[in-house]
C-alpha beads as a LAMMPS data file, in Angstrom:
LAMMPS data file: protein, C-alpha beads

172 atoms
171 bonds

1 atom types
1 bond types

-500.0 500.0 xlo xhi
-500.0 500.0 ylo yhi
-500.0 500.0 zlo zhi

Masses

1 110.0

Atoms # bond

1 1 1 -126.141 135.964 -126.529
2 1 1 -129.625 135.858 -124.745
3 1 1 -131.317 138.206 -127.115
4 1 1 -134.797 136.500 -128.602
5 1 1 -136.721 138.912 -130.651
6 1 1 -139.928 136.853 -129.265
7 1 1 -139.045 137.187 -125.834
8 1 1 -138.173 140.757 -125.704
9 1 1 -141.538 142.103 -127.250
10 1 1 -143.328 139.451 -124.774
11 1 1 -142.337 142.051 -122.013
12 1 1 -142.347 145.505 -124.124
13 1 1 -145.910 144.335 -125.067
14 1 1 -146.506 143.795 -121.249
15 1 1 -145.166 146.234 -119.453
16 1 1 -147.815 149.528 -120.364
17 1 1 -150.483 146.714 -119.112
18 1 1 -148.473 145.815 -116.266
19 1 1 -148.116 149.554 -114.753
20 1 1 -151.533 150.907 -115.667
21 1 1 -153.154 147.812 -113.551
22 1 1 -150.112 149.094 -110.859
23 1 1 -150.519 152.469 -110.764
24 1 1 -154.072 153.578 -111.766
25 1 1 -155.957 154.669 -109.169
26 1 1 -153.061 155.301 -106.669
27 1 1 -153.185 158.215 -104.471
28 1 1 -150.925 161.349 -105.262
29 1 1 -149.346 160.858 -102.574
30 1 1 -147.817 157.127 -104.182
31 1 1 -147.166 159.149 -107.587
32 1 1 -145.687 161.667 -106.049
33 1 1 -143.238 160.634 -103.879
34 1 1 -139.266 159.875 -104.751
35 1 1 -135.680 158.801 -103.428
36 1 1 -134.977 162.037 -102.337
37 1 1 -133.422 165.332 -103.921
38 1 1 -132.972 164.758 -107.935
39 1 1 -134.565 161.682 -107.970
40 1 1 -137.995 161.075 -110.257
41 1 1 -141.208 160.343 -109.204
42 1 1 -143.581 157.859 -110.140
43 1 1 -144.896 160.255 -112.339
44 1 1 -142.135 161.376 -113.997
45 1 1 -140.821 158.224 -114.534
46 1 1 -143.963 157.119 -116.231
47 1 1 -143.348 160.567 -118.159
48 1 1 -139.859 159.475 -119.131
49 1 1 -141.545 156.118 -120.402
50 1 1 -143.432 158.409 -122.782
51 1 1 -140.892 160.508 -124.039
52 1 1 -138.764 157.504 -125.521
53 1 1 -141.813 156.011 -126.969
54 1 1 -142.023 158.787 -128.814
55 1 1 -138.095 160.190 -129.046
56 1 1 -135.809 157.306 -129.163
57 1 1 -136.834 153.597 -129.300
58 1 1 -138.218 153.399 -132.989
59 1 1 -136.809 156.724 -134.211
60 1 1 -133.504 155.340 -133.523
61 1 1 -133.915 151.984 -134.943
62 1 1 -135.390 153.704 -137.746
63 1 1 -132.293 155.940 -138.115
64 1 1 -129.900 153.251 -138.069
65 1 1 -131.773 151.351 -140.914
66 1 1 -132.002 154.470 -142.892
67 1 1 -128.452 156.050 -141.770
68 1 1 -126.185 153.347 -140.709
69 1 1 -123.232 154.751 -139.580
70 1 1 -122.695 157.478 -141.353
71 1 1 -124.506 160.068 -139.265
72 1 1 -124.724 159.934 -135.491
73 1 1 -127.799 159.341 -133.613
74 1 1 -130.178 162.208 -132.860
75 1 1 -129.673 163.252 -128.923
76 1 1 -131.689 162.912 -126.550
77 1 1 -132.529 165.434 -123.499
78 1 1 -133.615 163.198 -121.285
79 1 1 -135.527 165.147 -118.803
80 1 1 -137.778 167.183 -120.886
81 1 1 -140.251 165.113 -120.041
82 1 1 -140.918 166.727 -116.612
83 1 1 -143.140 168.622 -115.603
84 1 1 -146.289 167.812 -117.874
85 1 1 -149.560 168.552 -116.617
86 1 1 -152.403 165.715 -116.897
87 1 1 -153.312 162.483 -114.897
88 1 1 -151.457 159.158 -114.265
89 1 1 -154.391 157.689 -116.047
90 1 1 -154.052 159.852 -119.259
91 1 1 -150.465 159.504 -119.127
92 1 1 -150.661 155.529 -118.878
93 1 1 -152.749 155.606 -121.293
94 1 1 -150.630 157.779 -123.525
95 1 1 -148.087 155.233 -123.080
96 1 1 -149.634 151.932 -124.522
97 1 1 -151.085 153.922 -127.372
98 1 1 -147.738 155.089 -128.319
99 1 1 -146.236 151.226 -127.299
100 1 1 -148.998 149.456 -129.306
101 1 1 -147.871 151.717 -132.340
102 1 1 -144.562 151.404 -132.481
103 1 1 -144.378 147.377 -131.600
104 1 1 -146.620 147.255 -134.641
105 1 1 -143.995 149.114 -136.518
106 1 1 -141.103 146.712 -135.120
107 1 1 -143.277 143.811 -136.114
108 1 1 -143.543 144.845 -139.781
109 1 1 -140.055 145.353 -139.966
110 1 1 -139.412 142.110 -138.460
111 1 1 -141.393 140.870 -141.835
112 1 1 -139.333 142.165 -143.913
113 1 1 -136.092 140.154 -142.495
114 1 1 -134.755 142.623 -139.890
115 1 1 -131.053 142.383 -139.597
116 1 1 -130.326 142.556 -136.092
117 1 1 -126.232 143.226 -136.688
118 1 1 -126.707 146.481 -138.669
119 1 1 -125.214 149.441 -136.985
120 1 1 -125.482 153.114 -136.499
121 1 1 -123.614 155.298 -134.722
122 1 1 -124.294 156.406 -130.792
123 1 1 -123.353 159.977 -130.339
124 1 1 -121.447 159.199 -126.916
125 1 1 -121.486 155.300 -127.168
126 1 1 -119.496 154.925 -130.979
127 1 1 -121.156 151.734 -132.679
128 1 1 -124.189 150.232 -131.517
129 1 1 -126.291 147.315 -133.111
130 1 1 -129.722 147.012 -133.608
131 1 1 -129.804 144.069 -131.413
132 1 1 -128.547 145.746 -128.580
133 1 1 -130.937 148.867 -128.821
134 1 1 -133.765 146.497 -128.969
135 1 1 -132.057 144.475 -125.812
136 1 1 -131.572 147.930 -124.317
137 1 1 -135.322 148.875 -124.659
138 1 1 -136.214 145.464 -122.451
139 1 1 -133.634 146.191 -120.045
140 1 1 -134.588 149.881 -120.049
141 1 1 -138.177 148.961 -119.152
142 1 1 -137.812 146.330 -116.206
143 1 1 -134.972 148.925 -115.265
144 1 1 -138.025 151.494 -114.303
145 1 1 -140.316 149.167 -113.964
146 1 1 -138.038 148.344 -110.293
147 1 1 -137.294 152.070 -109.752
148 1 1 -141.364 152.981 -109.992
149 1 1 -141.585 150.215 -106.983
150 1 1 -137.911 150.660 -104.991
151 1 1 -139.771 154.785 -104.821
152 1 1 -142.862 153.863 -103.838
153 1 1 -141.185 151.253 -100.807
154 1 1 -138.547 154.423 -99.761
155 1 1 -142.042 156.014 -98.687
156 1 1 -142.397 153.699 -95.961
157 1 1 -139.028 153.266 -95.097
158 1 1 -139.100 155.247 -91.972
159 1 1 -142.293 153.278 -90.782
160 1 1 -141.029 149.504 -91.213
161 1 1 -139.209 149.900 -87.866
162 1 1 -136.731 147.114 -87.263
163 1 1 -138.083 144.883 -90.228
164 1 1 -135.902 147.059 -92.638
165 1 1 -133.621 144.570 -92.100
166 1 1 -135.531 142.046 -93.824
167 1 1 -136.707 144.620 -96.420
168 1 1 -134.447 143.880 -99.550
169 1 1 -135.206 146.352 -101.336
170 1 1 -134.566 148.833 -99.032
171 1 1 -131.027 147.775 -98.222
172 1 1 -128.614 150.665 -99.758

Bonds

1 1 1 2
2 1 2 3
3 1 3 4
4 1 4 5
5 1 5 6
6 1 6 7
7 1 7 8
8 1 8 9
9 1 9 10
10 1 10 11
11 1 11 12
12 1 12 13
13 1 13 14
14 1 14 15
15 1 15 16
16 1 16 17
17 1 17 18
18 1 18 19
19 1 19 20
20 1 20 21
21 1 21 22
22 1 22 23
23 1 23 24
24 1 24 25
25 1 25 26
26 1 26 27
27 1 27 28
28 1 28 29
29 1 29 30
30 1 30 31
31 1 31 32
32 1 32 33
33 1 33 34
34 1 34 35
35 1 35 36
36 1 36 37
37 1 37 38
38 1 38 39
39 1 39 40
40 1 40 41
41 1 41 42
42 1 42 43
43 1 43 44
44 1 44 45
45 1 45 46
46 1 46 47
47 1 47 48
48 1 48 49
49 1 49 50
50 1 50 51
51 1 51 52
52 1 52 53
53 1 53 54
54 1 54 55
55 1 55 56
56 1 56 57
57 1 57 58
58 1 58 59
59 1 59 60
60 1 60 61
61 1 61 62
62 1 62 63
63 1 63 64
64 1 64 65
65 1 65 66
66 1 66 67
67 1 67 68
68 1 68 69
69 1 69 70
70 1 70 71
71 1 71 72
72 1 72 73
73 1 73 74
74 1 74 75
75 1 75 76
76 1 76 77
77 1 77 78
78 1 78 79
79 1 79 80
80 1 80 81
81 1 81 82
82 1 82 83
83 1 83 84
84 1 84 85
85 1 85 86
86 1 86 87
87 1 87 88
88 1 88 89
89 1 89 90
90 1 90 91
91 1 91 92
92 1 92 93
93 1 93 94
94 1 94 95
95 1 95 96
96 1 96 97
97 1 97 98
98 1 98 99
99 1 99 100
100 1 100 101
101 1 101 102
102 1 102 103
103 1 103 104
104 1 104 105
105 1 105 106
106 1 106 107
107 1 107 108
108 1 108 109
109 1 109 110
110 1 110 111
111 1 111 112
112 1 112 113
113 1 113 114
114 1 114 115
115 1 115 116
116 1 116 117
117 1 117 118
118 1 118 119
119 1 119 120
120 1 120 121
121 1 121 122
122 1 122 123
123 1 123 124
124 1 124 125
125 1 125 126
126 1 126 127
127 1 127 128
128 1 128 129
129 1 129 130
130 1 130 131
131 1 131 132
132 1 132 133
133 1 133 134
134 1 134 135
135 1 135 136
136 1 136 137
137 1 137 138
138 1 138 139
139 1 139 140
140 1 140 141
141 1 141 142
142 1 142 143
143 1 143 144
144 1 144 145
145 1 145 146
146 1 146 147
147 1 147 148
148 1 148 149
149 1 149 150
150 1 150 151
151 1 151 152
152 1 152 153
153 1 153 154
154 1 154 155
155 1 155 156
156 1 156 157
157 1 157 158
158 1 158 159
159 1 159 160
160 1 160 161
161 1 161 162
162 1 162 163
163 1 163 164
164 1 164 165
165 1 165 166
166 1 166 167
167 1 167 168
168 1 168 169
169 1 169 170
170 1 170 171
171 1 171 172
């Protein structure tokens, strides 16, 4: 196992910096753009982001602590998020409020001698650990973190010409 409680708030802690430096600032027309039919935007994504801040990563740990097993997890509906109304800016900034807060939260738990192995029970997934939400929450924000810039290059895929074949990350 990889999993390094250290290492994984390292890039949870970074990540709210990392996009508002990325994305503030950028025209609509960058936040705005997608992969195509059902596909997010930049915005949205960002959105999404938001809505498991404040839905899923520490409720859940929370609930397994509290619950264990012996209740399922609380579902998610993971597209409410769309559709809100205020600026990338606000919205980034929503973001590493609600980060900062819970990572504060994780790290007093930590104190307290956090058992990684405890479990709780995933609504569609059976039995999940601790560990492997908190690994999940890494993955799930370098996960975005490549969509949010895989959109933005689709923009210009059209205008690369014959360089597109050198364009990884526009090979599908």
């Amino acid at each position: 196992m990889n999993f390094n409680m250290k290492e994984a708030i390292e890039v949870l802690e970074r990540t709210p910096q990392a996009l508002e430096f990325f994305l503030s600032g950028l025209s609509d027309t960058w936040l705005n753009c997608n992969e195509g039919e059902g596909t997010w935007t930049v915005t949205e994504v960002i959105e999404h982001l938001i809505e498991l801040e404040n839905d899923a990563w520490m409720p859940r740990l929370e609930f397994i602590i509290q619950e264990g097993e012996s209740k399922p997890l609380p579902s998610l509906d993971r597209s409410s998020h769309i559709n809100e109304r205020s600026s990338i800016e606000q919205k980034l900034i929503e973001f590493k409020t609600l980060r900062t807060q819970n990572l504060t939260k994780l790290k007093v738990l930590m104190d307290t001698e956090l058992n990684l192995e405890l479990t709780g029970l995933h609504p569609r997934l059976g039995i999940v650990k601790l560990r492997e939400l908190l690994s999940t929450w890494v993955v799930h924000d370098l996960t975005h973190t490549a969509q949010i810039v895989r959109v933005m290059a689709e923009r210009y895929r059209a205008d690369i010409g014959p360089w597109k074949e050198y364009i990884g990350i526009l090979k599908k």
